[in-house]
C-alpha positions in Angstrom: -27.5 -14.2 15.4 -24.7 -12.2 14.3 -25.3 -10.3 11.5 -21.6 -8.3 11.0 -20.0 -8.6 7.5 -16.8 -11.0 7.3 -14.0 -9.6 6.1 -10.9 -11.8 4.7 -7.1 -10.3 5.1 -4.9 -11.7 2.7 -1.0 -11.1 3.7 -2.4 -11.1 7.3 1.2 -11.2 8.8 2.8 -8.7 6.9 3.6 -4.7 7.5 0.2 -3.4 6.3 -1.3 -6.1 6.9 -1.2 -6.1 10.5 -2.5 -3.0 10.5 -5.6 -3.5 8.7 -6.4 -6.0 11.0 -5.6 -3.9 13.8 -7.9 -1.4 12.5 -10.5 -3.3 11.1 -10.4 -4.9 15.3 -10.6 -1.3 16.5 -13.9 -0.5 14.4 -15.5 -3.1 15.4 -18.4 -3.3 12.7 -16.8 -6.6 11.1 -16.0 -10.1 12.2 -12.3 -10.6 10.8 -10.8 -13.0 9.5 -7.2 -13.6 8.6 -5.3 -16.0 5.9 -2.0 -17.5 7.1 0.1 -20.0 5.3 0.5 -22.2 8.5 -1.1 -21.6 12.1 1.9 -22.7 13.8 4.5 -20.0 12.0 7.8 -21.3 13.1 9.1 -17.4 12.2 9.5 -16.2 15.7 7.9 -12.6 14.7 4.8 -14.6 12.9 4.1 -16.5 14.9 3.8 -13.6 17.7 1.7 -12.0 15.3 -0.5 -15.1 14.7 -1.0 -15.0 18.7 -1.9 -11.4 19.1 -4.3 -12.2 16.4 -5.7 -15.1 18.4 -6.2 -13.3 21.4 -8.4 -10.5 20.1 -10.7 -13.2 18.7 -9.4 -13.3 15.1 -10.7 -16.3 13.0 -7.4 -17.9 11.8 -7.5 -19.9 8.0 -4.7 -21.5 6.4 -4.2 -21.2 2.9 -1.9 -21.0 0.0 -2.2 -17.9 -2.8 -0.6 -20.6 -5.5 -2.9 -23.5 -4.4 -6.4 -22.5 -6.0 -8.3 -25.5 -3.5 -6.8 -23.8 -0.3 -8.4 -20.6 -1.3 -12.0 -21.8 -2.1 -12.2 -22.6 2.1 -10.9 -19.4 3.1 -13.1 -17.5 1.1 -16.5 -19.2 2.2 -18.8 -17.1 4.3 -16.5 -13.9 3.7 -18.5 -10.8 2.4 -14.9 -8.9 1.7 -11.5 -9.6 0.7 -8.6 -7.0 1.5 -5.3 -8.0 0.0 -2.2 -7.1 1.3 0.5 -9.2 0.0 4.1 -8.1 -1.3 5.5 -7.4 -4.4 6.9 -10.9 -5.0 6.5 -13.8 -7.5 3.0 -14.3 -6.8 1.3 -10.6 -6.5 0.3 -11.5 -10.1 -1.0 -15.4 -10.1 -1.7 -15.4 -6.4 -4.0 -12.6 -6.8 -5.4 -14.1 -9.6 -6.1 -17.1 -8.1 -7.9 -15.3 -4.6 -10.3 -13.2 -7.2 -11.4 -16.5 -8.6 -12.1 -17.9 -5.4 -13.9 -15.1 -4.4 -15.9 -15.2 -7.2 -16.8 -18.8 -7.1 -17.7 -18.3 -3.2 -19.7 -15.5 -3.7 -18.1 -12.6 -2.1 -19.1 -9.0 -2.6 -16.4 -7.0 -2.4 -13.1 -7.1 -3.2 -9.7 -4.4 -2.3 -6.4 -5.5 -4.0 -2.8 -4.6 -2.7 -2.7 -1.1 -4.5 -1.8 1.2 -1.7 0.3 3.1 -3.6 -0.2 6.0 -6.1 -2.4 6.4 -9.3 -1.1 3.4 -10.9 -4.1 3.4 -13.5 -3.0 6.5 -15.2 0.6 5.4 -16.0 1.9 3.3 -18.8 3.4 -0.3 -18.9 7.0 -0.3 -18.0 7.0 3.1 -15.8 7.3 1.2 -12.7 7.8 -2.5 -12.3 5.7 -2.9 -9.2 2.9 -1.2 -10.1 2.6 -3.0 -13.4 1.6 -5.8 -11.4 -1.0 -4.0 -9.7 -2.4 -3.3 -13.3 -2.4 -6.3 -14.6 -3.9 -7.9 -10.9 -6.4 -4.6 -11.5 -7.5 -5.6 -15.4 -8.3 -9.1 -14.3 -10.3 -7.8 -11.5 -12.3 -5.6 -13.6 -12.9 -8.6 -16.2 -14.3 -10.7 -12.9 -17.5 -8.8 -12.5 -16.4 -8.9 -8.9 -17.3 -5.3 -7.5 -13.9 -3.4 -6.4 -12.7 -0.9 -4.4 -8.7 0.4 -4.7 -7.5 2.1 -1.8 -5.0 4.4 -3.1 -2.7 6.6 -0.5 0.2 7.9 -2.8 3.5 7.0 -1.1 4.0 5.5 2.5 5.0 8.3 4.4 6.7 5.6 6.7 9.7 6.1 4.2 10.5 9.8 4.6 14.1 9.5 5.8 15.0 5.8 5.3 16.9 4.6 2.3 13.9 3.4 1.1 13.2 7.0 -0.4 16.3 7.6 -2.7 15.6 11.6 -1.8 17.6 11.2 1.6 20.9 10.5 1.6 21.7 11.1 5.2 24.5 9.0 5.0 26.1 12.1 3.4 23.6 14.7 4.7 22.1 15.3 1.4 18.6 15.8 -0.1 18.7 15.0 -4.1 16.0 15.1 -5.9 14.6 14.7 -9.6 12.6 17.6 -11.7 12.4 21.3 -10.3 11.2 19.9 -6.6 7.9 22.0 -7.2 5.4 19.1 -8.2 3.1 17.7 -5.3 3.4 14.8 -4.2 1.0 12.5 -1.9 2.0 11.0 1.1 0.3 9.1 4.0 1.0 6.8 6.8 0.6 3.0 7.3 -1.2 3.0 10.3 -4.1 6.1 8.4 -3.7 4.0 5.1 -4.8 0.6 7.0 -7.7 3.0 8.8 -8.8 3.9 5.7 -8.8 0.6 4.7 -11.2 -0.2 8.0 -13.5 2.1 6.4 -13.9 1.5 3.2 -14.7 -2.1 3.7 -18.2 -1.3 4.6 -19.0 2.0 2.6 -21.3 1.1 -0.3 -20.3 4.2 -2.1 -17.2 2.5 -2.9 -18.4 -0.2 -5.4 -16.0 -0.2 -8.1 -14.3 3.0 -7.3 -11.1 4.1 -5.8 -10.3 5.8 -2.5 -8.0 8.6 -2.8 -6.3 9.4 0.2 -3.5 11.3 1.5 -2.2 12.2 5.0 -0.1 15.3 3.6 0.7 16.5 0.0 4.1 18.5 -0.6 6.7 19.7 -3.0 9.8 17.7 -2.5 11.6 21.0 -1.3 8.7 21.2 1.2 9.3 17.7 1.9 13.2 18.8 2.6 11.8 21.4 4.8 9.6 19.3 6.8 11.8 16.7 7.7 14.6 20.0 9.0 11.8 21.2 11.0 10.9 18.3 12.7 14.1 16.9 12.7 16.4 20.1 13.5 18.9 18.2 10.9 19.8 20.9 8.0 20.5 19.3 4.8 22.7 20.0 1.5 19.7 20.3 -1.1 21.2 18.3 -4.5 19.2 18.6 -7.8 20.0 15.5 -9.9 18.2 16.6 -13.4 15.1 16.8 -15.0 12.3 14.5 -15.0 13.4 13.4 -18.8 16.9 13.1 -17.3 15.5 10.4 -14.9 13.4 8.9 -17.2 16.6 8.2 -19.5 18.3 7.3 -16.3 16.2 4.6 -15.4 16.4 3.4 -19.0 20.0 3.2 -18.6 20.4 1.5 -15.1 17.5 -1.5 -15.2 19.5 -3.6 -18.1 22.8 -3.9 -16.5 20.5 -3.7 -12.7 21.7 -7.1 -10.3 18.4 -6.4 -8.7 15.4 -4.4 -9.5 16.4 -2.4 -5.6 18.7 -0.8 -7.9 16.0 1.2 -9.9 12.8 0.5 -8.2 13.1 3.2 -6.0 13.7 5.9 -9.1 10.7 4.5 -10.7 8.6 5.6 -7.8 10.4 8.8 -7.9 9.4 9.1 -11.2 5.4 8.3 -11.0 5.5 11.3 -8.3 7.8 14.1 -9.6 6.3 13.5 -13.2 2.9 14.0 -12.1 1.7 11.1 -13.5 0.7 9.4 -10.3 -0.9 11.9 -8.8 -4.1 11.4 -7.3 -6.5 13.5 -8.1 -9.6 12.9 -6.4 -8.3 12.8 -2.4 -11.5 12.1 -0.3 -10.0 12.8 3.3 -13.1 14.1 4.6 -14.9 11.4 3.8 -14.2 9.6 7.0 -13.6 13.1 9.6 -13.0 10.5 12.0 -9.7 9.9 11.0 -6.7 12.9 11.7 -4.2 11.9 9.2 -0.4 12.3 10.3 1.3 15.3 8.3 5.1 14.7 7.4 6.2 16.6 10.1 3.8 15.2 12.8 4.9 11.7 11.6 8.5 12.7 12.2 8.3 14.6 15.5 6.5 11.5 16.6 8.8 8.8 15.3 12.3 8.3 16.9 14.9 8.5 14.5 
């Protein structure tokens, strides 16, 4: 009889979410399950995912984050449920709606799409994004479902893409917020979802957060980093003060055509302020696991 724990990924075709289930595969101390909207994907890179997932004996479930029936199938049998959706229109209600489910079926554990920075220690309206996480985190705590937030600061995936406003390379510039001495946490996808394999089966857990973080640097050390491994030298541009982009990012959302316009600033805010910062990092929890530094991730990754 098989006696291994069911784990449920939700946002099973998705960039971290692929790499839970990878991880979660390579551990091998759970039978894994994974939530997809329809088996037969027509997206071409889906539906190669949905394959891959099939071949290394993944049980495939279909359902629906804003259809409430669809969820109480997927949930039945499952022990845990690791979310990993987007930040879209349904990280709120869609949430929602998988924590009642989960409930109603009876499963023990529950991880949220946090993956992100301290989110619980900043206030409404810091960042748009992670306001969602706190309201999907509230209603969790009002379940009585037992928790566990996996929280890794900032994906160091982004170091050097336009995704992280800091690197302009366009113009060979690094610009930055604040005096550029405040630490800030960084880790990769690939350790987060690792983690993630981990967590899902430490009891210790229950109704706490995992702090984690592959490398934890200044932003000029961040600068210096991404030279080393890089060999590209660039022009260092302070922008202002923390305040300065506070008031910034006061000025740009109102007249923003998008929230890409500001999002970025907001993260840049929750880590140069401080306020994000986790406090608590439990690397050696799991010895197992060699998180990438910045630099290792960059001499690693072709640019």
């Amino acid at each position: 009889m098989d006696t291994k724990p069911t784990v449920l990924v939700v946002g099973s075709t998705g960039m971290l979410g692929t790499k839970i289930i990878t991880a979660l595969l390579d551990k091998g101390t759970t039978n894994v399950r994974a939530m997809v909207r329809s088996s037969s994907d027509s997206d071409e890179k889906n539906r190669e995912k949905i394959d891959n997932m099939k071949a290394r004996g993944v049980s495939l479930v279909e359902g629906d984050l804003m259809n409430p029936e669809t969820l109480l199938q997927v949930c039945e049998g499952v022990d845990v449920v690791v979310s990993a959706v987007g930040n879209n229109q349904v990280t709120v209600p869609g949430q929602k709606n998988l924590i009642d489910a989960a409930k109603q079926q009876g499963v023990k554990r529950f991880i949220p799409s946090d993956y992100s920075v301290d989110y619980r220690k900043l206030d409404y309206g810091d960042n748009d994004n992670l306001d969602m996480r706190k309201q999907v985190f509230e209603y969790l705590q009002q379940s009585g479902l037992e928790y566990t937030l996996i929280l890794n600061g900032a994906f160091m995936d982004n170091v050097g893409t336009p995704y992280m406003p800091q690197f302009d390379l366009e113009h060979n510039t690094f610009q930055y917020w604040g005096d550029g001495e405040t630490p800030l946490d960084f880790t990769t996808t690939d350790d987060t979802a690792k983690y993630v394999a981990e967590a899902v089966s430490d009891p210790e857990l229950a109704n706490k957060a995992l702090e984690v973080a592959g490398d934890v640097l200044t932003a000029k050390q961040l600068k210096a980093a991404y030279e080393e491994a890089t060999g590209n030298t660039l022009e260092e541009k302070p922008l202002g003060s923390v305040e300065e982009l506070k008031a910034w990012i006061a000025t740009k959302k109102p007249s923003a055509s998008s929230p890409v316009e500001y999002v970025p600033q907001q993260y840049e805010y929750t880590m140069v302020s401080g306020k994000g910062k986790l406090d608590n990092i439990q690397n050696d929890r799991y010895p197992n696991i060699k998180p990438l530094t910045v630099r290792e991730y960059l001499q690693k990754t072709p640019s």
